[in-house]
PAKOL-39422 format. One line per 4 residues: number of its first residue (from 0); their letters; for each residue x, y, z of C-alpha. Coordinates in steps of 0.5 Angstrom, whole numbers, plus 500, padded with zeros to 3 digits. Each point is the difference from the previous one (the first is absolute). Layout:
! PAKOL-39422
NUM = a = X Y Z; ...
END
This chain:
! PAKOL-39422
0 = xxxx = 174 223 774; 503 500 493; 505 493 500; 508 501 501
4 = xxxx = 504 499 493; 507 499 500; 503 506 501; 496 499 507
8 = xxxx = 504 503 507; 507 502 500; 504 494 504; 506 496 499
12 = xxxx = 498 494 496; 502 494 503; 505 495 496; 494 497 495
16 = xxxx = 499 492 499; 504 497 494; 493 498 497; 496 505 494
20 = xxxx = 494 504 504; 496 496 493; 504 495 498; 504 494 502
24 = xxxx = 507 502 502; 506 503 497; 498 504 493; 506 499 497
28 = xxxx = 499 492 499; 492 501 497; 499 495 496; 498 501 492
32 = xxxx = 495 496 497; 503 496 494; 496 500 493; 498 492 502
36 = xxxx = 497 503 506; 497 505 498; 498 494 494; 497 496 505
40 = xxxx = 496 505 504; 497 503 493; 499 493 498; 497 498 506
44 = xxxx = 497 505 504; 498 506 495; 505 504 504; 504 505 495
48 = xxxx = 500 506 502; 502 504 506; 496 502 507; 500 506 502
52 = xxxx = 505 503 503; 500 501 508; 502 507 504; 507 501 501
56 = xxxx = 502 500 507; 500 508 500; 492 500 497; 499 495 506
60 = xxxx = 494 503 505; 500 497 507; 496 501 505; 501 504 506
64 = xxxx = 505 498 505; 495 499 506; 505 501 505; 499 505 505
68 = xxxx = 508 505 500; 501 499 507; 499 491 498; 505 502 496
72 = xxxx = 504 504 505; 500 494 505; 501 495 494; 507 504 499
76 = xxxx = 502 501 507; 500 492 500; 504 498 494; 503 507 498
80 = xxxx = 497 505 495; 505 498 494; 495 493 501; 494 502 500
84 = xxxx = 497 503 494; 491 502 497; 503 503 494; 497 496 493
88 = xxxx = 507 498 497; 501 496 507; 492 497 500; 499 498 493
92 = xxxx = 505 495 499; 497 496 507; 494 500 498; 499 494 499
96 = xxxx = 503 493 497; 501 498 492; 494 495 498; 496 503 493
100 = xxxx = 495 502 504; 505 504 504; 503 504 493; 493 500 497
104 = xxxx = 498 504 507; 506 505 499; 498 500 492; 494 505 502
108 = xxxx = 499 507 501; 496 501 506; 503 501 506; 504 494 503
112 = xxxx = 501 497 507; 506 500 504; 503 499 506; 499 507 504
116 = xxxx = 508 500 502; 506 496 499; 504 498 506; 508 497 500
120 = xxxx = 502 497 506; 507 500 503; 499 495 506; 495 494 503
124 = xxxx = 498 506 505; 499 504 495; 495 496 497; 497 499 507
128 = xxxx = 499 507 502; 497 501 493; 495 493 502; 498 504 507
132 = xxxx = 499 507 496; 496 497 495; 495 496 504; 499 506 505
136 = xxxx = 499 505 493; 496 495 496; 505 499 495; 500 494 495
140 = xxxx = 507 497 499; 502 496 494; 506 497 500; 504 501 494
144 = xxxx = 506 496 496; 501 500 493; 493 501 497; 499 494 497
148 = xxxx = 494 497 503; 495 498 495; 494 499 503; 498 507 504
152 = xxxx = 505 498 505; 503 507 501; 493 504 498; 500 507 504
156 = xxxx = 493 498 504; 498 504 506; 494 498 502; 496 502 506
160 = xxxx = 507 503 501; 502 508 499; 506 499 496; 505 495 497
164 = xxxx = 507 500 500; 505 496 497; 506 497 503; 505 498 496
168 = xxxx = 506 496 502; 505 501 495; 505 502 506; 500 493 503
172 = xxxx = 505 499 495; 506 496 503; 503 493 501; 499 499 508
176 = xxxx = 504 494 501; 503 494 496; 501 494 503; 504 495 495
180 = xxxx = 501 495 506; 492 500 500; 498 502 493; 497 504 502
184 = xxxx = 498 509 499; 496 505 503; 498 505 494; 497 506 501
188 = xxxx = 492 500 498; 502 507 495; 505 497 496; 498 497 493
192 = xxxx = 502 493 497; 506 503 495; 503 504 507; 499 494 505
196 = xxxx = 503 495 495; 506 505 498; 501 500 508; 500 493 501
200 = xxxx = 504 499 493; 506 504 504; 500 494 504; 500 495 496
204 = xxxx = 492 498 501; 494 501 496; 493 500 503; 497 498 493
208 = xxxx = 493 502 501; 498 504 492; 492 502 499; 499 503 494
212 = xxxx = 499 507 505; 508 498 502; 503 506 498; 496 505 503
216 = xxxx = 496 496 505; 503 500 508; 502 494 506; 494 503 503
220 = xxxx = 496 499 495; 502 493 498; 498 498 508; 493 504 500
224 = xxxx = 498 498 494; 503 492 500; 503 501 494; 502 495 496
228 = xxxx = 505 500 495; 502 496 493; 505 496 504; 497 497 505
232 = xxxx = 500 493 498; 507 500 502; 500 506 506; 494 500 502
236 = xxxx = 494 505 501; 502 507 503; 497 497 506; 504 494 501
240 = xxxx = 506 505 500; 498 503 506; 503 499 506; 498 506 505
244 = xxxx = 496 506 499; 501 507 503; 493 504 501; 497 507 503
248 = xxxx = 492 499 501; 497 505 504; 500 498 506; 506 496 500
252 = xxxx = 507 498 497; 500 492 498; 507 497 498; 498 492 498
256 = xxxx = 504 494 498; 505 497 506; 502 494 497; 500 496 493
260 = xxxx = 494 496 503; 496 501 506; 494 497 503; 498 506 504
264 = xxxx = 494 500 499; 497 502 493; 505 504 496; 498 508 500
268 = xxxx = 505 502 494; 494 496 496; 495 506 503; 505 506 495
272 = xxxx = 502 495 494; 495 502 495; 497 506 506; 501 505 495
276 = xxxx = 501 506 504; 493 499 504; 503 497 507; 507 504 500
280 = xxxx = 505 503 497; 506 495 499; 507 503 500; 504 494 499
284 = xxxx = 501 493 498; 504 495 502; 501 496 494; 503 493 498
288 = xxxx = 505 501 495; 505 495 495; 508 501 497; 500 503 493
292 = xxxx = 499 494 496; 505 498 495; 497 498 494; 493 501 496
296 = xxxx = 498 495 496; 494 501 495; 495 496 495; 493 501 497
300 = xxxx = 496 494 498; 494 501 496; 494 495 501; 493 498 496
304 = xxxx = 495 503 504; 499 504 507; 497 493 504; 507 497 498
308 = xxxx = 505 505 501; 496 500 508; 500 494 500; 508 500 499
312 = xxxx = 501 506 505; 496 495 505; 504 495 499; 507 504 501
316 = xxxx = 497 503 506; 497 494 504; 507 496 498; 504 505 502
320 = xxxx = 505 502 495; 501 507 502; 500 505 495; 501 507 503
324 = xxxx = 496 502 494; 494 497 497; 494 503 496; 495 498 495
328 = xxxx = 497 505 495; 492 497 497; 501 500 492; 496 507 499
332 = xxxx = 506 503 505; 505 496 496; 497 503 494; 501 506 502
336 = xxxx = 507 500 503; 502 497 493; 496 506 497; 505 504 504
340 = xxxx = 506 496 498; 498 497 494; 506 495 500; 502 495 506
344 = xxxx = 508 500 500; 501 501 492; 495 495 499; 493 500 497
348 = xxxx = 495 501 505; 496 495 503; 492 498 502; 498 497 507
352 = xxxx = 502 503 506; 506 503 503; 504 498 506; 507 503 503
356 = xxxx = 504 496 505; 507 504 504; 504 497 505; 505 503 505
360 = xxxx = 505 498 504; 507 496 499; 501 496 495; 500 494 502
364 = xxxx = 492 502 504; 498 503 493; 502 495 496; 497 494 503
368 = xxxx = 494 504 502; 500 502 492; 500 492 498; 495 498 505
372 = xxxx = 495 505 498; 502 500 492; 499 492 500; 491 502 504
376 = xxxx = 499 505 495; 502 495 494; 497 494 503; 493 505 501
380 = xxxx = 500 502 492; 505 506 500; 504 502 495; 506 504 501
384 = xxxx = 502 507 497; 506 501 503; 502 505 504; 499 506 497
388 = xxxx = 493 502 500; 501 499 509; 505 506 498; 496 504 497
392 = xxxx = 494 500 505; 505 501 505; 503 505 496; 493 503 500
396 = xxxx = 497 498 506; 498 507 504; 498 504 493; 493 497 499
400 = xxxx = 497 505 504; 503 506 495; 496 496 494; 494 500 504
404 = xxxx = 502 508 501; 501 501 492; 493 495 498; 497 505 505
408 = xxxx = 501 506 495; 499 496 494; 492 499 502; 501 493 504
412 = xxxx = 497 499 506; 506 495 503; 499 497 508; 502 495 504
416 = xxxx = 497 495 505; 504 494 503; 497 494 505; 502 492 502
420 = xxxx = 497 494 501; 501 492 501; 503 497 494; 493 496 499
424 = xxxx = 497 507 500; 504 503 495; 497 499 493; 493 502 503
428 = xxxx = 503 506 503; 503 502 494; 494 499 496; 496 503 505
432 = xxxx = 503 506 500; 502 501 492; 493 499 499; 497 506 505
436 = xxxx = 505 505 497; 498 498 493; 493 501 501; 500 507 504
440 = xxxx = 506 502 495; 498 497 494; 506 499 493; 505 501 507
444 = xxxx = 506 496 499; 501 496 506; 507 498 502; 502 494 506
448 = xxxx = 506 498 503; 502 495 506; 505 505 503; 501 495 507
452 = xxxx = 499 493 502; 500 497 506; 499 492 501; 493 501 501
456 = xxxx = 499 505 495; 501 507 495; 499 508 499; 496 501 494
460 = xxxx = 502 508 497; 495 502 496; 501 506 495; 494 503 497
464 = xxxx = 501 505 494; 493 504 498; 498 505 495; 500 506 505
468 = xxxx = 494 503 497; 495 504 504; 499 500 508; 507 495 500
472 = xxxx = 500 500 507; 493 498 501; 501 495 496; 506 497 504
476 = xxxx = 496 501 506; 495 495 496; 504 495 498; 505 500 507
480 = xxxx = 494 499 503; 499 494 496; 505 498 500; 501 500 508
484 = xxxx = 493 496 500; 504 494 496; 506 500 504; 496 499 507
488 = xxxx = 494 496 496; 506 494 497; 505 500 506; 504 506 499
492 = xxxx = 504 504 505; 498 508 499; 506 502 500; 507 495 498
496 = xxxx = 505 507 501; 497 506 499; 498 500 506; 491 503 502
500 = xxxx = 501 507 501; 494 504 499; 499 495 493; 499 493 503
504 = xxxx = 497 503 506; 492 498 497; 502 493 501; 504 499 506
508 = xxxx = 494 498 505; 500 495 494; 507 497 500; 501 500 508
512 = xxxx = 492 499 502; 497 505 505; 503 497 506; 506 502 496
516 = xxxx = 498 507 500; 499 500 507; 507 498 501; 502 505 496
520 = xxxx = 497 506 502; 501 498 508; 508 500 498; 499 507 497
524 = xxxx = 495 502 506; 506 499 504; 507 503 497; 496 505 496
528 = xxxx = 494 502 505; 499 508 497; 501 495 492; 504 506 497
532 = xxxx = 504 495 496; 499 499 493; 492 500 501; 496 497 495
536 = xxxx = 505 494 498; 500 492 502; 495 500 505; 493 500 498
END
């Protein structure tokens, strides 16, 4: 049968994700390369032209829609006909999440995979009957928030089943309850962090999680993915925030988190924050919530090299000093960065590496917070550059993936790849990794930054810019293979906020031993006995 292009069957289109079928979201804030960008990458990598371009959405080619019409006339008789539909133009932009290998993959002109049809449920019985209808006709279901997933997480994979289906959550779109007394706000899983923030902001409240994907990703996303986001030094990782749960499995509805803290056995929330949509599909999050701060405070410092700046950070972190942003950047990153800016504040640039403080609450917690942590790093070898470079990153810190986007069509391969360890470990790791990415990419720029800290230790964010040359997504494939082999080999996690997906699954068993495997698959025997949802991710 001849693939299904664009102008597929006539259906109502169903209201489409914000994000570009291929490309990071919003087309109007893509990104130019500077003359200094396009300097370095002809100057370091050979890169000086531009790759060819990939098909327009109309030229798109995909494959047939595996649903049978009376699958679809059951699908509609549960959400209703205007949310459901198998039309291209509704297939396509759920097709899969925004890695480079994702929009490598939409670059090509063969016919391209899909989700078989696109559901939008209204209600948790909604989803229900859908669960039930779908396990009885074996129908795979992915669950669907904001598309940002860059690790294969939301791939459209059937296998042993006779279609899949996307179901999109964007209907969950409300703030259920506020409780100020508590601190406290159940959020439905289909809003987006812009949205949920607004919400609260009415009230006088912020829940101050901001991924890079903030502006596109959802609260449902940020609970099955155990997100992380850039302030979390001072709020915490999205799963600390999470105080209940709301789930629809196919065998049962679980509604989780009775009290602040209980000793009722092992906490089941743990087995959906970072789940991924494999075990359920959550609806709602309970989530711990703070007033909007009254002042921000930032400074930037600037330090002689990597080990020191780490050192820094660990001693502001196990002294407790709390900033609610702390980051470092290696020096090729700050080179970079400078590259991009070439000025810090109006003053020339510096050498070394980069490091970005911020500080939120009231006046008098930020300055004291402030003075605390300014006189760690001062003591461990920093060098102040005031404030205005931790402006300019928070300025434009949800934009890296439009520059990845713009490198992409000049002809360079740009990813990333993220993990953790103890700060004994760092540096090994670091080296280990740096390592298996040049020499399976070699002339790669690899780029580093700790992105969190914890007592005990730190996230390394590794950016990793390439020639895309021939075959650039076998090459990746190499290189993250390596890569993933370093990690496990030196101490790291696969995965520090990326979450597994279909990407991080070869080294699952590795991570959590087979036993750990076991464990896994037992859990998803029982909530997910037919294994519709989301098959081929997190679970080996």
């Amino acid at each position: 049968m001849a693939p299904e292009t664009q102008a597929g069957p006539a259906h109502a289109a169903l209201p489409l994700p914000p994000m570009k079928w291929d490309a990071w979201g919003d087309p109007a804030l893509a990104k130019e390369l500077s003359a200094d960008i396009k300097a370095l990458l002809a100057a370091a990598l050979g890169v000086t032209g531009d790759a060819a371009p990939g098909p327009a959405a109309e030229e798109v080619a995909l494959r047939p829609s595996q649903l049978a019409e009376a699958d679809l006339k059951a699908l509609a008789a549960v959400v209703g006909e205007a949310y459901v539909s198998a039309a291209a133009a509704d297939r396509l932009p759920r097709a899969g999440g925004k890695s480079t290998p994702d929009l490598l993959r939409r670059r090509s002109r063969e016919p391209q995979d899909a989700p078989d049809a696109v559901l939008l449920p209204g209600s948790e019985d909604e989803i229900a009957a859908l669960l039930t209808l779908c396990a009885d006709r074996r129908i795979a279901v992915v669950p669907f928030g904001g598309g940002t997933s860059v690790v294969g997480g939301l791939d459209p994979e059937r296998g042993g089943f006779t279609a899949v289906v996307s179901l999109d959550l964007r209907r969950f779109d409300r703030l259920l309850d506020l409780d100020a007394t508590s601190g406290e706000a159940v959020l439905g899983a289909g809003l987006t962090g812009p949205a949920a923030e607004a919400l609260l902001a009415e009230h006088g409240f912020e829940l101050g999680h901001y991924p890079q994907s903030f502006r596109f990703a959802t609260i449902g996303g940020f609970a099955a993915t155990r997100s992380s986001g850039q302030d979390s030094a001072g709020y915490g990782r999205f799963d600390e925030m999470v105080r209940g749960l709301r789930v629809i499995t196919p065998v049962g509805v679980l509604d989780l988190g009775r009290a602040p803290a209980s000793a009722a056995g092992p906490d089941l929330r743990e087995l959906f924050l970072g789940s991924e949509g494999a075990l359920g599909v959550i609806t709602a999050v309970r989530v711990r919530i703070h007033p909007l701060p009254a002042v921000k405070a930032y400074e930037a410092w600037s330090f002689p090299d990597f080990a020191t700046g780490a050192a820094a950070l660990r001693a502001v972190e196990q002294q407790g000093t709390g900033p609610t942003v702390i980051r470092l950047s290696d020096e090729a990153e700050t080179m970079v960065n400078l590259a991009m800016t070439e000025k810090i504040g109006g003053e020339p640039a510096v050498t070394g590496c980069l490091a970005v403080t911020v500080f939120e609450g009231s006046a008098e917690q930020v300055a004291a917070r402030h003075q605390l942590t300014r006189a760690v790093l001062a003591a461990a070898g920093g060098t102040s550059l005031g404030e205005a470079p931790a402006r300019a990153w928070e300025h434009g810190r949800f934009n890296a993936p439009y520059l990845r986007d713009s490198l992409l069509a000049a002809g360079a391969l740009c990813e990333t790849l993220e993990t953790a360890t103890d700060w004994r470990r760092l540096a090994d790791l670091r080296a280990a990794v740096t390592a298996a990415l040049t020499t399976t990419l070699p002339g790669a720029l690899v780029l580093c930054h700790i992105s969190h800290v914890y007592p005990t230790g730190a996230s390394l964010y590794f950016t990793v810019v390439a020639a895309l040359g021939e075959e650039p997504l076998a090459r990746w494939t190499v290189a993250k293979r390596a890569a993933g082999d370093a990690i496990l080999a030196t101490g790291g996690t696969i995965t520090h906020h990326h979450a597994v997906g279909a990407d991080h699954r070869p080294w699952m068993a590795e991570e959590i031993g087979e036993l750990g495997v076991r464990i896994l698959r037992a859990v998803k025997a029982e909530l997910d006995p037919a294994g519709i949802l989301n098959p081929g991710k997190l679970i080996p």
